[in-house]
N, C-alpha and C positions, 0 to 999 in steps of 0.2 A: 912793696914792703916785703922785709926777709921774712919766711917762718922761723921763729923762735926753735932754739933746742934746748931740751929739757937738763938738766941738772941729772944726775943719775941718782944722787943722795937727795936733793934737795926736792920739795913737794909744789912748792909753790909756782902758779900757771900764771905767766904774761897776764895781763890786762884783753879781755875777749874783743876788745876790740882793735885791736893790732890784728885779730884774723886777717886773710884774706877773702878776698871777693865769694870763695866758691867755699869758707866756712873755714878752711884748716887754719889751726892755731898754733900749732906746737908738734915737731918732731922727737919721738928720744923717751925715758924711763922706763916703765915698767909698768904691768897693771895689778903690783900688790894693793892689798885693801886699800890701805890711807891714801895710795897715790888717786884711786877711782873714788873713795868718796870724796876726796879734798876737788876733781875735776865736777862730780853733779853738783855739790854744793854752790859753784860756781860758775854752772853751768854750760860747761865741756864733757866731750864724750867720747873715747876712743872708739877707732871704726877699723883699723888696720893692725895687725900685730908683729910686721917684719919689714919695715922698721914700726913702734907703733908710732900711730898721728891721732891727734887731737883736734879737735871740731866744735865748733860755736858759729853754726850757721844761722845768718839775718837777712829774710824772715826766719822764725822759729815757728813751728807746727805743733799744736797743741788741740786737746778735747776740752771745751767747754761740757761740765762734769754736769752741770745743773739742764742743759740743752743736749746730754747727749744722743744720740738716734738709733733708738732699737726699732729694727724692721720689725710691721706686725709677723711674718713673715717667720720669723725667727723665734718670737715669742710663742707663736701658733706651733711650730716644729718642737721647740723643748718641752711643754705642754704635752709632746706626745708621748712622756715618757722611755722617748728612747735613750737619751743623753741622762748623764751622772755629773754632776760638777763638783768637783773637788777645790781647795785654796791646799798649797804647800804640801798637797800629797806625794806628789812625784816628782821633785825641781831637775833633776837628774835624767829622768827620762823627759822632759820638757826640751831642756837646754840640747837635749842630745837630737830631739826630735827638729827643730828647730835648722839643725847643724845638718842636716839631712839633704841630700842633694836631692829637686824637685822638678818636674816638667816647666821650663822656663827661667827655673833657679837652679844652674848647673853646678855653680860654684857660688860658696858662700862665703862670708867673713869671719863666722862664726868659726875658728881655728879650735885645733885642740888648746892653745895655750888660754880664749878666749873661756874653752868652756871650764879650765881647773879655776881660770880666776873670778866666776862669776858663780861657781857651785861656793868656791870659799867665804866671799861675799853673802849667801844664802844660810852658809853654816853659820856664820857670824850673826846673823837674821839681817842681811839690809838686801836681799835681792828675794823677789819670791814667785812664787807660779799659780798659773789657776789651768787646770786640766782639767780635758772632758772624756767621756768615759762614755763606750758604748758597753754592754755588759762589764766585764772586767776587762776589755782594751780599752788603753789609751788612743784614741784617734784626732786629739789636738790640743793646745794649750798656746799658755801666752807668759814670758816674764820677763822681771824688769828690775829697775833698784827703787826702795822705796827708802826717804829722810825726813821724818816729820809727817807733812801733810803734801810731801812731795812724790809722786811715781812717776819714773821713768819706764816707757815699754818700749824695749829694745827688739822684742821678734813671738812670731808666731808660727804654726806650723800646724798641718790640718793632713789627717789621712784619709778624710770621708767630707761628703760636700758639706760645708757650713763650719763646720767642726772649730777651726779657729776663730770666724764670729762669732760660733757663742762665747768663746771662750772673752773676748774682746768686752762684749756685750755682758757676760759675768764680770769681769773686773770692774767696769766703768758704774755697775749697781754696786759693787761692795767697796769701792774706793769713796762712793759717793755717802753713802750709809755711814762709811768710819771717819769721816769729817776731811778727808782730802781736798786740797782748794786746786790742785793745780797736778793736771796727766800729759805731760811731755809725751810727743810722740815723734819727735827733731825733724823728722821732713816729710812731707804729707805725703799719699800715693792716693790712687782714682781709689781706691779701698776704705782707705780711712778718713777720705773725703767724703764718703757716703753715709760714714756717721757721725758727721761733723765734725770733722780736723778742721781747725781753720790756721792761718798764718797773722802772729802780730809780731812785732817789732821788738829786735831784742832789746832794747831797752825795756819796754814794758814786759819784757818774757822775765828777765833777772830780779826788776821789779817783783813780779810775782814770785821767783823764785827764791829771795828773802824772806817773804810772809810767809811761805808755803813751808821751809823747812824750821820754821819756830813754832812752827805747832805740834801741839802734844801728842797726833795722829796716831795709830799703830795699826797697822796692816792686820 
């Protein structure tokens, strides 16, 4: 099966299940606002930005929001008042943290053109952050696009041990509190396996991802 190229003017993505085997769906556009929210609505996600590619990978990897797994571990560590958690305090130094090249993550995907289109997305309110805070340093966070009762969490990044699990472990309580049904996480790692990422079938992923984005949710 060809991958699809994208229209340069036009918004609308192939049908997701024309993907191929290893998820890509679509070569080509651009990642202004309406062309990324028209792809999460839909349940596509750009991963590359030269040329960009589009992705609707089956299985899809997801948090069950009601089962999600905070280590006592973690609870016991914030408890200690060392950590600060903040929502939308810093999207900017998140995204940049995130972009940061790391022991085992050399290179990232997270490009500069990634990070003006995903701060724009933020200023517009559909992408947001939850940052953790040792005194007044940032040392991790986590963010993503949020539509409805739908969040996408596209990356995290930790400069002190834990630092991004809590950060994980913050959103997954306050996405759950603000009526979210549904926490994309597109492909699971041994990480987000440990707090229950599980994989179901993209039909039942789009499935939910209908209900999820008609709810009156807000971040």
């Amino acid at each position: 099966m060809k991958v699809s190229l994208l229209h340069p003017r036009e918004l609308a993505f192939p049908p997701v299940d024309q993907a191929q085997r290893d998820g890509l769906l679509a070569v080509g556009g651009d990642l202004s606002i309406p062309r990324l929210l028209e792809a999460y609505r839909h349940g596509v996600f750009p991963w590359t930005e030269d040329p960009v590619t589009w992705w609707s990978p089956d299985p899809r990897a997801v948090f069950d929001l009601a089962a999600f797994h905070t280590p006592k571990r973690l609870v016991q560590k914030f408890r200690q008042g060392r950590f600060r958690i903040t929502r939308d305090a810093a999207f900017p130094a998140v995204i940049a943290g995130c972009a940061e090249p790391a022991p085992g993550r050399e290179e990232t995907w997270i490009t500069p053109g990634f990070v003006a289109a995903y701060t724009a997305l933020h200023r517009e309110g559909h992408a947001h952050s939850v940052e953790v805070w040792e005194g007044e340093t940032l040392v991790g966070g986590i963010y993503g696009v949020a539509l409805g009762g739908f969040f996408a969490g596209e990356s995290m990044f930790h400069r002190v041990t834990d630092a991004s699990k809590l950060a994980l472990c913050a959103l997954a309580a306050h996405l759950r509190g603000a009526g979210f049904t549904l926490f994309d996480t597109q492909v699971a790692t041994p990480i987000t396996r440990t707090f229950g990422a599980v994989d179901i079938p993209r039909k039942e992923y789009l499935r939910r991802l209908e209900a999820a984005v008609a709810l009156p949710a807000r971040f």
